[in-house]
Steps between C-alpha positions, in 0.01 A plus 500: 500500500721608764622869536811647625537805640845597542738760457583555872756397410581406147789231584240336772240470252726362254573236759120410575440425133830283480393288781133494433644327169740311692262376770220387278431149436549478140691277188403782238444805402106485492475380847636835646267730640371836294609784640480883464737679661514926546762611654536869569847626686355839506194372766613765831669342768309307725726563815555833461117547468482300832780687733523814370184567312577534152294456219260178484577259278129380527389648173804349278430129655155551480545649112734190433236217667244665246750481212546101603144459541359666172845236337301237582663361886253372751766510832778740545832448640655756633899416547523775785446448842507895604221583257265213662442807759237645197418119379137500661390897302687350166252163497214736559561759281629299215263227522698197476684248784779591629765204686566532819931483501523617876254225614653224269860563666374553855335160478829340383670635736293409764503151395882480465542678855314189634725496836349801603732726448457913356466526159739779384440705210750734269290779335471850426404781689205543360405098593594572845303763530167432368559138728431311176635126688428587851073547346551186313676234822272331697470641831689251663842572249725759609653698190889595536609832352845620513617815662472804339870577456546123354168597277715798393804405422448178392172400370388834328899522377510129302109590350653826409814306338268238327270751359817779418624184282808516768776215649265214567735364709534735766073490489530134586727542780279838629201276543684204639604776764129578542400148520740443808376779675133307427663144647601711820149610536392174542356471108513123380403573184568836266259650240663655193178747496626742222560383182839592433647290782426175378775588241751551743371286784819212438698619855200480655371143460815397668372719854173388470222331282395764272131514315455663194236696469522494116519124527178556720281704225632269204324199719187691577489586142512194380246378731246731395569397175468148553850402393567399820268329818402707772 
């Protein structure tokens, strides 16, 4: 059985269930996958605990693995790429696999960046910080961030939009800003690396190829599971 762990946020986990259903290879409703999914909007934000050292959320993902594990799910996906900075202490402490999402999209990436270009990536803070992409590129892939007023004002402005429930629109155009600013960098390819972006990440495709990280943990899920070949 697989396990969800969401809540950060609620829309984005929402969305990783829809396309986990969407995405698997099935003509009924007893070929989908079980799942179990916990999602707890209340888990402490996992940027703010990694630039300005607020309270862990390490104890509520580690309390909601447990919950998923003692439900019955073997693997855990956790629709978040920000709280993959406390993946490794959630596996150990709740006893159960946890998926990889960073590594899944970094691959992709890498494989779609094939003319050696930098792979950008659009993220939090609190990815950025904690290096989440550059630790998972091989050594020989440079990883394009934007600068910090473009992080500012446009990145952490259209995830503040998408999770406020605000004008969608004007996040779509915000991270097509972002992803030009990537493009001038030298980035051939863009990473959508926080899961509210893929929902607004339209603008964008049309500055650069953009992979979806949700897109990327769906796949890896269904991997593991064995709905899909390796």
């Amino acid at each position: 059985m697989l396990g969800i762990l969401g809540g950060m946020g609620p829309l984005a986990t929402a969305d990783f269930y829809r396309r986990l259903v969407e995405r698997t290879p099935a003509t009924r409703d007893q070929e989908h996958l079980p799942v179990v999914i916990w999602a707890d909007p209340g888990v402490p934000d996992r940027t703010a605990a990694l630039v300005e050292r607020a309270p862990s959320p390490l104890p509520a993902l580690v309390e909601g693995a447990r919950r998923l594990r003692r439900a019955g799910a073997t693997v855990v996906a956790v629709p978040c790429n920000t709280a993959h900075a406390f993946i490794a202490p959630v596996a150990k402490a709740a006893g159960v696999e946890v998926l990889d999402m960073v590594g899944a999209a970094m691959r992709e990436a890498v494989r779609l960046a094939a003319g050696g270009g930098g792979v950008g990536v659009l993220a939090t803070n609190g990815t950025r910080a904690a290096r989440l992409y550059e630790r998972a590129a091989p050594a020989a892939v440079e990883v394009v961030q934007v600068r910090a007023d473009v992080q500012r004002d446009c990145v952490d402005a259209a995830i503040g939009l998408v999770k406020s429930g605000g004008d969608l629109g004007v996040a779509a155009e915000l991270i097509a800003d972002a992803t030009r600013e990537l493009r001038a960098q030298g980035a051939e390819v863009a990473v959508a690396a926080c899961t509210e972006i893929p929902l607004v990440s339209g603008a964008a495709m049309r500055v650069l190829p953009v992979l979806d990280s949700t897109d990327a943990l769906v796949d890896a899920a269904l991997v593991r599971m064995g709905r899909l070949p390796a």
